[in-house]
mmCIF file as Biopython writes it, N, C-alpha, C and O atoms, coordinates in Angstrom:
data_model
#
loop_
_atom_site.group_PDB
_atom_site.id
_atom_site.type_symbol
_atom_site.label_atom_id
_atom_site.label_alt_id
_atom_site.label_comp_id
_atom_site.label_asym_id
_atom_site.label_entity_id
_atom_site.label_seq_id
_atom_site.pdbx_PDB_ins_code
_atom_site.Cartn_x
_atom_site.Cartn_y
_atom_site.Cartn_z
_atom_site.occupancy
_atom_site.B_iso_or_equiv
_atom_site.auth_seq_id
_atom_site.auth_asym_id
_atom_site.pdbx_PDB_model_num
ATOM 1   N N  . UNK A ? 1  ? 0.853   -1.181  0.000  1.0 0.0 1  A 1 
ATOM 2   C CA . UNK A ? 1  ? 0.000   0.000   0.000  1.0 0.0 1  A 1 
ATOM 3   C C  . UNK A ? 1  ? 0.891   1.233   0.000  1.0 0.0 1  A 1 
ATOM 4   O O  . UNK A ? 1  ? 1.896   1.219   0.710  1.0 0.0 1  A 1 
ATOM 5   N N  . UNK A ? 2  ? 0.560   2.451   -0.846 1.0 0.0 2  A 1 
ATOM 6   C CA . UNK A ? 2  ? 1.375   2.975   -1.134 1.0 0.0 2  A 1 
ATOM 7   C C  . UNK A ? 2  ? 1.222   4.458   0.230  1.0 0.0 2  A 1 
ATOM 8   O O  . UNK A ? 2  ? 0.054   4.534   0.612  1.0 0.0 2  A 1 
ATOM 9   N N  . UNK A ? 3  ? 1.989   5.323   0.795  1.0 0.0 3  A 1 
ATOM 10  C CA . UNK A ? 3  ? 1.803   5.880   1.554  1.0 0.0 3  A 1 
ATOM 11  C C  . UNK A ? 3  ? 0.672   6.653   1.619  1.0 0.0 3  A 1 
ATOM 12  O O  . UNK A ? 3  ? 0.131   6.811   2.713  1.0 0.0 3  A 1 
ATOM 13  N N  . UNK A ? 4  ? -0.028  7.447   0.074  1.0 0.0 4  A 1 
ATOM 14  C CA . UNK A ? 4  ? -0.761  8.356   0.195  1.0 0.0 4  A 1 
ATOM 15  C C  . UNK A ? 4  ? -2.582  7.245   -0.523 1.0 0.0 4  A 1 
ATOM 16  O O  . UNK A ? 4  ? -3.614  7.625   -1.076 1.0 0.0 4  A 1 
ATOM 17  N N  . UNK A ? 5  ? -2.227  6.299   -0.214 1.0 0.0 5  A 1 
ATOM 18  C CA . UNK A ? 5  ? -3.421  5.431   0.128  1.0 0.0 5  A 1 
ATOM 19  C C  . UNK A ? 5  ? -3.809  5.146   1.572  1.0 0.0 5  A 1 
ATOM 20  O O  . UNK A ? 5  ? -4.931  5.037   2.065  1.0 0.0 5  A 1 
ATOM 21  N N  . UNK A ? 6  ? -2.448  5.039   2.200  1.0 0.0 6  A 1 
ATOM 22  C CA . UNK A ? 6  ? -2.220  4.648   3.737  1.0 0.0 6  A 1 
ATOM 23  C C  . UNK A ? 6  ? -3.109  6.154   4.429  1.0 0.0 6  A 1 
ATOM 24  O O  . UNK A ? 6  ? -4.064  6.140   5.206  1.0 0.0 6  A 1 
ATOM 25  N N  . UNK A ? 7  ? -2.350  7.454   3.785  1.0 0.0 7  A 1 
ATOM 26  C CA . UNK A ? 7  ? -2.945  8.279   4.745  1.0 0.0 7  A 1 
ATOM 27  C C  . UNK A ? 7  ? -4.191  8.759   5.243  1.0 0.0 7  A 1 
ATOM 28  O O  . UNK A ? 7  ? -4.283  9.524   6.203  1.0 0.0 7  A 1 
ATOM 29  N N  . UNK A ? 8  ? -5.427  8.176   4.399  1.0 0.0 8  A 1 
ATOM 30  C CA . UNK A ? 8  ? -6.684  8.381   4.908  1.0 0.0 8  A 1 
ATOM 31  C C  . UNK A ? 8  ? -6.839  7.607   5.933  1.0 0.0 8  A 1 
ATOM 32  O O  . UNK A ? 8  ? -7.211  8.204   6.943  1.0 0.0 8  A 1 
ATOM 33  N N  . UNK A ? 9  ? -6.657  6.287   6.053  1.0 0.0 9  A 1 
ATOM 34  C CA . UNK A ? 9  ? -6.836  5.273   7.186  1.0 0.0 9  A 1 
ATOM 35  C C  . UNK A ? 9  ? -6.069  5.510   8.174  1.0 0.0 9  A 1 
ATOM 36  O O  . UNK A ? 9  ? -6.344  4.857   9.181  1.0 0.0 9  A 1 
ATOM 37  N N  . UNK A ? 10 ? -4.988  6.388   8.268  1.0 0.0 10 A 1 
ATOM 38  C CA . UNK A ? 10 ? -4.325  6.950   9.449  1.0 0.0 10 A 1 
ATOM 39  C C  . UNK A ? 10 ? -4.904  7.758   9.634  1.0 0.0 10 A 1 
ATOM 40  O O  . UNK A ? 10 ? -4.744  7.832   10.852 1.0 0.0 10 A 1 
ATOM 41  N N  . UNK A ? 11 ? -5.651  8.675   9.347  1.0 0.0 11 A 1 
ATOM 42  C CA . UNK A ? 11 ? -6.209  9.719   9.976  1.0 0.0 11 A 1 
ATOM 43  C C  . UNK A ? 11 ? -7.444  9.654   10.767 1.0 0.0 11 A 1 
ATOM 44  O O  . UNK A ? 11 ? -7.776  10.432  11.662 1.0 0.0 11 A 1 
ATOM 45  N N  . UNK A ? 12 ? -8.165  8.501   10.271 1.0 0.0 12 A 1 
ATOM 46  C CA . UNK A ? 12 ? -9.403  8.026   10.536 1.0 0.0 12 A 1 
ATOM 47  C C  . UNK A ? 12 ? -9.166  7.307   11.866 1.0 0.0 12 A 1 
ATOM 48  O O  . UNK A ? 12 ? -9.865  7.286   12.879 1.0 0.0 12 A 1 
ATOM 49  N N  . UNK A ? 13 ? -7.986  6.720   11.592 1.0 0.0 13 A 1 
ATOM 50  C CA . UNK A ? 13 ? -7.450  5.628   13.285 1.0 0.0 13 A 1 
ATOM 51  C C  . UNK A ? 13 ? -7.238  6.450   14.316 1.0 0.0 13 A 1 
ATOM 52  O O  . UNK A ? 13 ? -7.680  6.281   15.453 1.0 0.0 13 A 1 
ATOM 53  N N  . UNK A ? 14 ? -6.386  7.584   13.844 1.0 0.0 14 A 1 
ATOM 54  C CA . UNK A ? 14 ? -5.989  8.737   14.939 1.0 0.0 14 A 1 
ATOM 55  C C  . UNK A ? 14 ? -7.586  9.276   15.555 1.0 0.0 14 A 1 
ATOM 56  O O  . UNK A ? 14 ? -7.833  9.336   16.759 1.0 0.0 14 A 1 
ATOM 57  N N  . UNK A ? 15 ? -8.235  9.515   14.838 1.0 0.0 15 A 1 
ATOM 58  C CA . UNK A ? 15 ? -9.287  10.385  14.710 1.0 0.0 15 A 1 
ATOM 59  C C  . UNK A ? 15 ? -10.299 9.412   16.065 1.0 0.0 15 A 1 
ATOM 60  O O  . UNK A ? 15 ? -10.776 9.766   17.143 1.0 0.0 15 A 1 
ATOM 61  N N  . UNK A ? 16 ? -10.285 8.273   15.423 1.0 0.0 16 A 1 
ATOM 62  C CA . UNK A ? 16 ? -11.265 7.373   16.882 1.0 0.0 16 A 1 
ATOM 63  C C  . UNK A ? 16 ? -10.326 7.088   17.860 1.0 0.0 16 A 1 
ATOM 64  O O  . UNK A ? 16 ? -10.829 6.831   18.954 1.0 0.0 16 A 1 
ATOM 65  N N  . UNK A ? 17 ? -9.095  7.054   17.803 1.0 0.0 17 A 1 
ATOM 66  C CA . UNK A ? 17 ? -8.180  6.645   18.734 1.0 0.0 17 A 1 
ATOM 67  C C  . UNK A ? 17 ? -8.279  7.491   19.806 1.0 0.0 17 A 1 
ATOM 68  O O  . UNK A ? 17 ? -8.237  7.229   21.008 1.0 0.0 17 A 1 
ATOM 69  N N  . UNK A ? 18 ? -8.489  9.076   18.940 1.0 0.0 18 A 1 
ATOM 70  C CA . UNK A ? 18 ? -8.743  10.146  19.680 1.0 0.0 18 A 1 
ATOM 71  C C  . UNK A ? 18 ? -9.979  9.803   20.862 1.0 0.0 18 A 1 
ATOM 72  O O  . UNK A ? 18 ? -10.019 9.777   22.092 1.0 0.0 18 A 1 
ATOM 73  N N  . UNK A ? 19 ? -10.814 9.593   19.898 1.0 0.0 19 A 1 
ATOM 74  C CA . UNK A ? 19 ? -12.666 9.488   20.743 1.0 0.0 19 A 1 
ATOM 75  C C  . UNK A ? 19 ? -12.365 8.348   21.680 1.0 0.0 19 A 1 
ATOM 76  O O  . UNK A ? 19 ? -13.087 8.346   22.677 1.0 0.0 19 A 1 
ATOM 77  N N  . UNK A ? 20 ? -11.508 7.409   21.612 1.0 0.0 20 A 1 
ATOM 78  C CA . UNK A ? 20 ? -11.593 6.227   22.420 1.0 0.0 20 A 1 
ATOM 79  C C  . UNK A ? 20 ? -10.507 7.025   24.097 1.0 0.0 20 A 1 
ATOM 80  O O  . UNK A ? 20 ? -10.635 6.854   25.310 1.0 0.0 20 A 1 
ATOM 81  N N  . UNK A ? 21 ? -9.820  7.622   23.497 1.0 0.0 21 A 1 
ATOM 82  C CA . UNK A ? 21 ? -8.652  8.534   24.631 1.0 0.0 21 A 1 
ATOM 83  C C  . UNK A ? 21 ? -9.777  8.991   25.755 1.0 0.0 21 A 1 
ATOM 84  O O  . UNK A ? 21 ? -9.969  8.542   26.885 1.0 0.0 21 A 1 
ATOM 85  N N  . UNK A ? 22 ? -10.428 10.013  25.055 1.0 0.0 22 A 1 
ATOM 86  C CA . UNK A ? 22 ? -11.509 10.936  25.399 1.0 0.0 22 A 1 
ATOM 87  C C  . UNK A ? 22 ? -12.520 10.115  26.274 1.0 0.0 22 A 1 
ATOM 88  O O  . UNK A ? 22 ? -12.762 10.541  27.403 1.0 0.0 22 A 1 
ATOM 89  N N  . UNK A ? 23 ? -13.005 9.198   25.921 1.0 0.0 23 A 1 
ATOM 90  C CA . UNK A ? 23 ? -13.932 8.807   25.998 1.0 0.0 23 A 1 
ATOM 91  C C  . UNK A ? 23 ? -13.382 8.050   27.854 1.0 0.0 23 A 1 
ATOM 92  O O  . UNK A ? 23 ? -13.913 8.318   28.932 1.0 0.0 23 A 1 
ATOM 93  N N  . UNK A ? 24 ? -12.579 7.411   27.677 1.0 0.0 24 A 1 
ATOM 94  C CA . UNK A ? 24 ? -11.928 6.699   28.375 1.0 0.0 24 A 1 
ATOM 95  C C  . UNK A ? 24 ? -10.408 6.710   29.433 1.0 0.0 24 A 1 
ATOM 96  O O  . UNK A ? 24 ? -9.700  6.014   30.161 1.0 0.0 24 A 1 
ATOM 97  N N  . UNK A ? 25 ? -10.546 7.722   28.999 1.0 0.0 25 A 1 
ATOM 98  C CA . UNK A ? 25 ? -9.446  8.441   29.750 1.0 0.0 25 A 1 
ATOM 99  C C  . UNK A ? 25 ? -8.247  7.828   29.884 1.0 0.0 25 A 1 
ATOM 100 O O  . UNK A ? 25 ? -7.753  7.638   30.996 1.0 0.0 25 A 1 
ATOM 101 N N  . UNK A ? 26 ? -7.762  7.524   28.953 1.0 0.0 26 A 1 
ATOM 102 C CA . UNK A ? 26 ? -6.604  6.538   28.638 1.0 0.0 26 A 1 
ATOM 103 C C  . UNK A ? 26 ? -5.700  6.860   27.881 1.0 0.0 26 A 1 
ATOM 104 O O  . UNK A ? 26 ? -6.394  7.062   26.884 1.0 0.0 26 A 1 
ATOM 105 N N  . UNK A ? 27 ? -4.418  7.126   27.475 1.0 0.0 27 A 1 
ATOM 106 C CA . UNK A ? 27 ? -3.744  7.524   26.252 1.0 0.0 27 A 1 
ATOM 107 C C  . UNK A ? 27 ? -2.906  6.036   25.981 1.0 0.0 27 A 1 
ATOM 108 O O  . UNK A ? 27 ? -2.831  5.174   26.857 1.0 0.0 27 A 1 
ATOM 109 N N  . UNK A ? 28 ? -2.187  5.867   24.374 1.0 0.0 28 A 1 
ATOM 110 C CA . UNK A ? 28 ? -1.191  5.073   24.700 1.0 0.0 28 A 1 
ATOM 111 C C  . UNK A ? 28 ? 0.231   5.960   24.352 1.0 0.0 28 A 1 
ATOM 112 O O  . UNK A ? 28 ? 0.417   6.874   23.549 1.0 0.0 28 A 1 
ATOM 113 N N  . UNK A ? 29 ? 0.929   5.445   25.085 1.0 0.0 29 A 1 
ATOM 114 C CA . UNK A ? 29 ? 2.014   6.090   24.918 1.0 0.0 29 A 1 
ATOM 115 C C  . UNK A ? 29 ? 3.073   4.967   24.329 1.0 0.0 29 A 1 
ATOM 116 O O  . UNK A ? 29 ? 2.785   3.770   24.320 1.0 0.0 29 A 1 
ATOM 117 N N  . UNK A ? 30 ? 4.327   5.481   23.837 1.0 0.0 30 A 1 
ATOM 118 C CA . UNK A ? 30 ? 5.808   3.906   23.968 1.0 0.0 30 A 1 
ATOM 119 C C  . UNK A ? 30 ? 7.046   4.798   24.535 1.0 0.0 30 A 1 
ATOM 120 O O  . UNK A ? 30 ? 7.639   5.876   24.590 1.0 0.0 30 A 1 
ATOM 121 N N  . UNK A ? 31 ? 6.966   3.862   24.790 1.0 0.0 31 A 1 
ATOM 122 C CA . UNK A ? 31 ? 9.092   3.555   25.969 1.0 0.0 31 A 1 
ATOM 123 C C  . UNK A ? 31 ? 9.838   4.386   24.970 1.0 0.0 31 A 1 
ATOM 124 O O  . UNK A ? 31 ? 9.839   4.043   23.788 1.0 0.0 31 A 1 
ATOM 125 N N  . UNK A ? 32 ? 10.471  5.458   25.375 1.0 0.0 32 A 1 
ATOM 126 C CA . UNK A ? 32 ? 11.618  5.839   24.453 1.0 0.0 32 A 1 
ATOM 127 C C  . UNK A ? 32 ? 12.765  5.070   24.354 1.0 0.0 32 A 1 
ATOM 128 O O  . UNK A ? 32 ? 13.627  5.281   23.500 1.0 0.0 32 A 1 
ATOM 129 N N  . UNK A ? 33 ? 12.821  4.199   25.172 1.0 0.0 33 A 1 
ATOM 130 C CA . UNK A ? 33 ? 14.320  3.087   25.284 1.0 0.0 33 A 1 
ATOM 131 C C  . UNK A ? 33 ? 13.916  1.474   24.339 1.0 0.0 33 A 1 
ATOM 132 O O  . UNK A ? 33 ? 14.659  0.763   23.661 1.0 0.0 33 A 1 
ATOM 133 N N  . UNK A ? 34 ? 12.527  1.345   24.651 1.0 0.0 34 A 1 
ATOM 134 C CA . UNK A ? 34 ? 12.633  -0.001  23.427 1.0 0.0 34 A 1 
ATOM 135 C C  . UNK A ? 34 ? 11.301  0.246   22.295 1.0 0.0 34 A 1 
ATOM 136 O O  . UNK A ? 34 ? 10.858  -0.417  21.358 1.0 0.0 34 A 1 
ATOM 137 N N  . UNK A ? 35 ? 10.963  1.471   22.882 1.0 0.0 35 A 1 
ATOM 138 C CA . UNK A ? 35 ? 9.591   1.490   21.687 1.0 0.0 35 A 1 
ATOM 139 C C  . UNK A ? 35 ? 8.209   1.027   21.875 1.0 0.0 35 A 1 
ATOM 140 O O  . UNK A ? 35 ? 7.290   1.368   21.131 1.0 0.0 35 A 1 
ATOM 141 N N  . UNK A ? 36 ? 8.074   0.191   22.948 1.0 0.0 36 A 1 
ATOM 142 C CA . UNK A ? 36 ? 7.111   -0.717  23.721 1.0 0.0 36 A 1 
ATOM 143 C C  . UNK A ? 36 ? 5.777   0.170   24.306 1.0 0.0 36 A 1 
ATOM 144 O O  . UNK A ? 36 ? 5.788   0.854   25.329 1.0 0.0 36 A 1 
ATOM 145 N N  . UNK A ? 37 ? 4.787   0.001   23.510 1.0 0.0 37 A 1 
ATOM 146 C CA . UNK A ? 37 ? 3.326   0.439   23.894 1.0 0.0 37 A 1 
ATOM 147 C C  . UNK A ? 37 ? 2.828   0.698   25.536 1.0 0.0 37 A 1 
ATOM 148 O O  . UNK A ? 37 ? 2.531   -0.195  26.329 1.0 0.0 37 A 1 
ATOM 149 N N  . UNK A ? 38 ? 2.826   1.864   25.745 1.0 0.0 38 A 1 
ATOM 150 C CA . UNK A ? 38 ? 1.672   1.349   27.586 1.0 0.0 38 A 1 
ATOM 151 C C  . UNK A ? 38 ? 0.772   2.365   27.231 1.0 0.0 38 A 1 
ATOM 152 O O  . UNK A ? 38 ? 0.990   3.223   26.375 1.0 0.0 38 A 1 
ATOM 153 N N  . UNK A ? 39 ? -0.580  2.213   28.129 1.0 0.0 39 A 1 
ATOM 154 C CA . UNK A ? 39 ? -1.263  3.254   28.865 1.0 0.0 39 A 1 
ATOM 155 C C  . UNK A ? 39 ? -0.856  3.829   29.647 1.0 0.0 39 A 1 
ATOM 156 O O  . UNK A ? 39 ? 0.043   3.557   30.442 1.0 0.0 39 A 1 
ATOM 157 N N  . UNK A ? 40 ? -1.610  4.918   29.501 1.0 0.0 40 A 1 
ATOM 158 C CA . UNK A ? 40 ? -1.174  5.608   30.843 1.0 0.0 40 A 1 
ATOM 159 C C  . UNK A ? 40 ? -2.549  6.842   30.853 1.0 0.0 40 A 1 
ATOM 160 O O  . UNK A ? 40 ? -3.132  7.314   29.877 1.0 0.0 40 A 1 
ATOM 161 N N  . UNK A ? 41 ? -2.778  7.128   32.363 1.0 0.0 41 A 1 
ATOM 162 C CA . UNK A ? 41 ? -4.355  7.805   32.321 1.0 0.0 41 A 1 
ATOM 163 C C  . UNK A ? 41 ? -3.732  9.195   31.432 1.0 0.0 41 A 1 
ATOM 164 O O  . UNK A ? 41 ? -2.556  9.542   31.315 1.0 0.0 41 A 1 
ATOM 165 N N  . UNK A ? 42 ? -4.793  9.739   30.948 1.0 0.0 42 A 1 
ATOM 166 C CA . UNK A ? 42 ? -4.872  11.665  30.508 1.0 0.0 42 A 1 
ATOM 167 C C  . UNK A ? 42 ? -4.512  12.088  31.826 1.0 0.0 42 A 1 
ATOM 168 O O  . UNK A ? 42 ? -4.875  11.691  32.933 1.0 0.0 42 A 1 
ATOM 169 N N  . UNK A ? 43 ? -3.570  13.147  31.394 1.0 0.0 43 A 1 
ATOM 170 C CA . UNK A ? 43 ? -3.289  14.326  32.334 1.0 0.0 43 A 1 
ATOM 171 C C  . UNK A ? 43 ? -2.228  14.011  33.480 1.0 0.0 43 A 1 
ATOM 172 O O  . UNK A ? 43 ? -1.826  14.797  34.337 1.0 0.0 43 A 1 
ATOM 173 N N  . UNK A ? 44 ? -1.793  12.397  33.258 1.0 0.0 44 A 1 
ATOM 174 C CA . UNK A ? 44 ? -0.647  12.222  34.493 1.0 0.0 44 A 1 
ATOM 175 C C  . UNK A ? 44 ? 0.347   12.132  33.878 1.0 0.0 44 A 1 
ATOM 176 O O  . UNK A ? 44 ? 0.311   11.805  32.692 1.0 0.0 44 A 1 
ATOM 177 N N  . UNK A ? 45 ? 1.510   12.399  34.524 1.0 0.0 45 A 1 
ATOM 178 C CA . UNK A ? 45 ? 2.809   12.121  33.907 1.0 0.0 45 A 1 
ATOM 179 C C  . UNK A ? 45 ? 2.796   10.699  34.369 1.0 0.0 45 A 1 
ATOM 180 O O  . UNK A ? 45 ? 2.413   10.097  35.372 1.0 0.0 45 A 1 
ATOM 181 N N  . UNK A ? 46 ? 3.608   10.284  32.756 1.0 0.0 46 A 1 
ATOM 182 C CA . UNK A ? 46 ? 4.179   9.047   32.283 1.0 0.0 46 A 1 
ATOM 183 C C  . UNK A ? 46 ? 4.846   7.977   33.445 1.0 0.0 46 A 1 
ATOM 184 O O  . UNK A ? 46 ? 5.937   8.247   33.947 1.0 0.0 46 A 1 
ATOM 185 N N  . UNK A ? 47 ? 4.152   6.834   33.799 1.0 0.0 47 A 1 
ATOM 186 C CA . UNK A ? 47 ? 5.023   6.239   34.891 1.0 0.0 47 A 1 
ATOM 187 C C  . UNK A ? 47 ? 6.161   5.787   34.108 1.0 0.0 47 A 1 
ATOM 188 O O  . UNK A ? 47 ? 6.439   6.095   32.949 1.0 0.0 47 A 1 
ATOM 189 N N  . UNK A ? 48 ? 7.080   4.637   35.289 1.0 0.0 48 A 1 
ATOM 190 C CA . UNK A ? 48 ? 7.848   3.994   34.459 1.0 0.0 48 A 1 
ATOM 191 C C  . UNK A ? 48 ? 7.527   3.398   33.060 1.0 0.0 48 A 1 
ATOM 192 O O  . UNK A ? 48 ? 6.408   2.897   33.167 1.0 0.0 48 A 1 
ATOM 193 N N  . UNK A ? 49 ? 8.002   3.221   31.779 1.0 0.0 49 A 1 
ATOM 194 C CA . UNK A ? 49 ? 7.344   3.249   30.898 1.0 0.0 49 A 1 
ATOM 195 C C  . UNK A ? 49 ? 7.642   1.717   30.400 1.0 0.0 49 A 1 
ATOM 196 O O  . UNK A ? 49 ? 7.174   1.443   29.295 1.0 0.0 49 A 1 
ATOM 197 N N  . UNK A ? 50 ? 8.337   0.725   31.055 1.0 0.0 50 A 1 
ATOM 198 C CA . UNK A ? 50 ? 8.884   -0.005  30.717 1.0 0.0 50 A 1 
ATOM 199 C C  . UNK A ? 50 ? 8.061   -1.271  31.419 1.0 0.0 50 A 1 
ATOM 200 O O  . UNK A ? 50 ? 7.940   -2.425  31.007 1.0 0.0 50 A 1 
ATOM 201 N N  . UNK A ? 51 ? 7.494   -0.594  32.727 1.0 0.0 51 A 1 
ATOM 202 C CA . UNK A ? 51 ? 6.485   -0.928  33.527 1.0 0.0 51 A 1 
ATOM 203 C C  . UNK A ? 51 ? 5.365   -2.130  32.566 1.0 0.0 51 A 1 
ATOM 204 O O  . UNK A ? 51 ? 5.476   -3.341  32.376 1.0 0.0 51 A 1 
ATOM 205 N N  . UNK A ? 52 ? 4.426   -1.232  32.170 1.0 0.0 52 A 1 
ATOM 206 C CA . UNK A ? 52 ? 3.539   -2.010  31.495 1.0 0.0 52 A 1 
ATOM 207 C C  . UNK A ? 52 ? 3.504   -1.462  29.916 1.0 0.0 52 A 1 
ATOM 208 O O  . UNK A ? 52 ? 3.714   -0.392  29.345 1.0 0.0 52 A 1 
ATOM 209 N N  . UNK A ? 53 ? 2.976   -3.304  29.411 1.0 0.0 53 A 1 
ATOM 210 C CA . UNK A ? 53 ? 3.165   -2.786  27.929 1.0 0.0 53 A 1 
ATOM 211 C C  . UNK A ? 53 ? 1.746   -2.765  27.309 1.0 0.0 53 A 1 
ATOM 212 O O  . UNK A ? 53 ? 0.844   -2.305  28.010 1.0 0.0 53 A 1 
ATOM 213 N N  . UNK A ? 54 ? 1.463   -3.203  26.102 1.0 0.0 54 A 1 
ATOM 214 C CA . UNK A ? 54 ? 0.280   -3.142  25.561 1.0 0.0 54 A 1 
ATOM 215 C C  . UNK A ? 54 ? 0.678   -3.985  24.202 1.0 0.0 54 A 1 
ATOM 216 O O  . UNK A ? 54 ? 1.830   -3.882  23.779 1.0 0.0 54 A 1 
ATOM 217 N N  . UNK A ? 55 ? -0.185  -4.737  23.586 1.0 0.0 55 A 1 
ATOM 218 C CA . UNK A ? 55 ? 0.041   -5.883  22.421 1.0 0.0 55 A 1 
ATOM 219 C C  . UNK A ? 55 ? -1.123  -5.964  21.914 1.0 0.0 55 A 1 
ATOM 220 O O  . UNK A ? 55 ? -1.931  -5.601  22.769 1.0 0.0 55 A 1 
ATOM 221 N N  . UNK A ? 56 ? -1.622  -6.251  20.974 1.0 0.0 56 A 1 
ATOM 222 C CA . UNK A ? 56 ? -2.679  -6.527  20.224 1.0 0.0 56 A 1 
ATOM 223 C C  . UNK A ? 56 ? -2.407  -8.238  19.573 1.0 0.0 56 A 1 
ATOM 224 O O  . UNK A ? 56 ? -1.692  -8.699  18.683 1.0 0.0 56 A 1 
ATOM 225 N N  . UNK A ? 57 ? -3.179  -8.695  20.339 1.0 0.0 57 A 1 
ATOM 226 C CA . UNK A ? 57 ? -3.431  -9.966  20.081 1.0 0.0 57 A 1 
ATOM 227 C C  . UNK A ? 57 ? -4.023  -10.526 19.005 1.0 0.0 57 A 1 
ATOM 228 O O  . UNK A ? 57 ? -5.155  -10.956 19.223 1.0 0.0 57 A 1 
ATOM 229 N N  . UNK A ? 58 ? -3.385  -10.718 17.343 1.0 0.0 58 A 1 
ATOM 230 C CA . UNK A ? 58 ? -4.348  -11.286 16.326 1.0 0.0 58 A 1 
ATOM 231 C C  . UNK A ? 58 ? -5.768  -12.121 16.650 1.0 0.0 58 A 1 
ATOM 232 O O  . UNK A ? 58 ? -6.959  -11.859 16.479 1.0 0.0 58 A 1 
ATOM 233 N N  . UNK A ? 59 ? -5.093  -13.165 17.160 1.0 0.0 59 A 1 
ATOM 234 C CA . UNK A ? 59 ? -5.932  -14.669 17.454 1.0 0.0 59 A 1 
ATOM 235 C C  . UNK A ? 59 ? -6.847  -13.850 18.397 1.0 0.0 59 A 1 
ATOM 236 O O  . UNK A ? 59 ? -7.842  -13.512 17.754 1.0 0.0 59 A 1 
ATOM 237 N N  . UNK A ? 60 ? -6.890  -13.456 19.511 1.0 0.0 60 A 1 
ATOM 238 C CA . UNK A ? 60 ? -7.941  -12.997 20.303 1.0 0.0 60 A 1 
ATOM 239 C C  . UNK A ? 60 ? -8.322  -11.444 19.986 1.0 0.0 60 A 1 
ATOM 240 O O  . UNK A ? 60 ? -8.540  -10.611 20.865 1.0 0.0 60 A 1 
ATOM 241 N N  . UNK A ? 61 ? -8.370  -11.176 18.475 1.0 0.0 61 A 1 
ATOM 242 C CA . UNK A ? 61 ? -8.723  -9.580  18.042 1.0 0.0 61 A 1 
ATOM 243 C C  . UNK A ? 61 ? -8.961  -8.334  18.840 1.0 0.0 61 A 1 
ATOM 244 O O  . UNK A ? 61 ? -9.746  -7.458  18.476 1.0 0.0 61 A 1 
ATOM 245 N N  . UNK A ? 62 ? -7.879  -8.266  20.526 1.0 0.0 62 A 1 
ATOM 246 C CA . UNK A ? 62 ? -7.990  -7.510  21.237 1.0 0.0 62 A 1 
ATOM 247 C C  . UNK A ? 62 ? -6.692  -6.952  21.701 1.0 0.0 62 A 1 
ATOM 248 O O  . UNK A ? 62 ? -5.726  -7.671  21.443 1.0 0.0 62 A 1 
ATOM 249 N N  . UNK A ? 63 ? -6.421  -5.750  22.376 1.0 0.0 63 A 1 
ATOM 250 C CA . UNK A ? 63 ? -5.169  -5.727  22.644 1.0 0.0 63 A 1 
ATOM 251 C C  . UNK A ? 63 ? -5.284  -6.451  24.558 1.0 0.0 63 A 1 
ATOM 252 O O  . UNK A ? 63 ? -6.095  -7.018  25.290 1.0 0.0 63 A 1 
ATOM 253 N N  . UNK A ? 64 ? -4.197  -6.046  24.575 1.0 0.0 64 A 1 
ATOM 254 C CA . UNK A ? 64 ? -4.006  -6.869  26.083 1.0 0.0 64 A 1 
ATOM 255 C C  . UNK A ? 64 ? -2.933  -6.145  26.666 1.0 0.0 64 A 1 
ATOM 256 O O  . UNK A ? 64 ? -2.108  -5.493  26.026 1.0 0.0 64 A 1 
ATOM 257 N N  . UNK A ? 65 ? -2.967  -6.280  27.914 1.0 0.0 65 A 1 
ATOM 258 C CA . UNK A ? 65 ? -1.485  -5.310  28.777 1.0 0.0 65 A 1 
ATOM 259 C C  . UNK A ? 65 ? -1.180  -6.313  29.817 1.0 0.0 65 A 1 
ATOM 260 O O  . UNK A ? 65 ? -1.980  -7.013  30.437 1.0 0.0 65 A 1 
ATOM 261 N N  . UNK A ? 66 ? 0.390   -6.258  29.928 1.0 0.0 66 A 1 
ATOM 262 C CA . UNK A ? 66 ? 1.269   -6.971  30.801 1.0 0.0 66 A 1 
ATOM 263 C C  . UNK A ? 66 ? 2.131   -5.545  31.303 1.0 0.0 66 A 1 
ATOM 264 O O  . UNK A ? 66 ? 2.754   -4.693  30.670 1.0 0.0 66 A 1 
ATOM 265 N N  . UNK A ? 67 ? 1.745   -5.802  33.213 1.0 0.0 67 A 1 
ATOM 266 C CA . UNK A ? 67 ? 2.518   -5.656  34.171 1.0 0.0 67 A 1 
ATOM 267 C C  . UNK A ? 67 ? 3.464   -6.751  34.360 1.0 0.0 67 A 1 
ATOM 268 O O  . UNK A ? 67 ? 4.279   -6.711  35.281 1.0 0.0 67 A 1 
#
């Protein structure tokens, strides 16, 4: 897929990712040291980031988080 096919569906992901943030008071953030996905609530600073991660599970079409 070529990038400027890609960019409508990125905007659209951001766009509910947004409403799901909002909605839920959740952001995701990643580890500046390995890149690794966490939550973390709106409006707090970032815990350890290495702490917990976040994965999206194909087989079970959900993401999931490990402490």
């Amino acid at each position: 897929m070529s990038n400027t096919a890609q960019a409508p569906n990125v905007a659209a992901f951001l766009a509910e990712l947004s409403a799901l943030t909002v909605k839920h008071g959740l952001a995701v953030a990643g580890c500046g040291c390995c890149g690794s996905p966490f939550l973390v609530p709106t409006g707090e600073k970032y815990p350890n980031p290495c702490a917990q991660s976040l994965e999206f599970h194909q087989s079970a079409e959900r993401y999931e988080t490990e402490t």
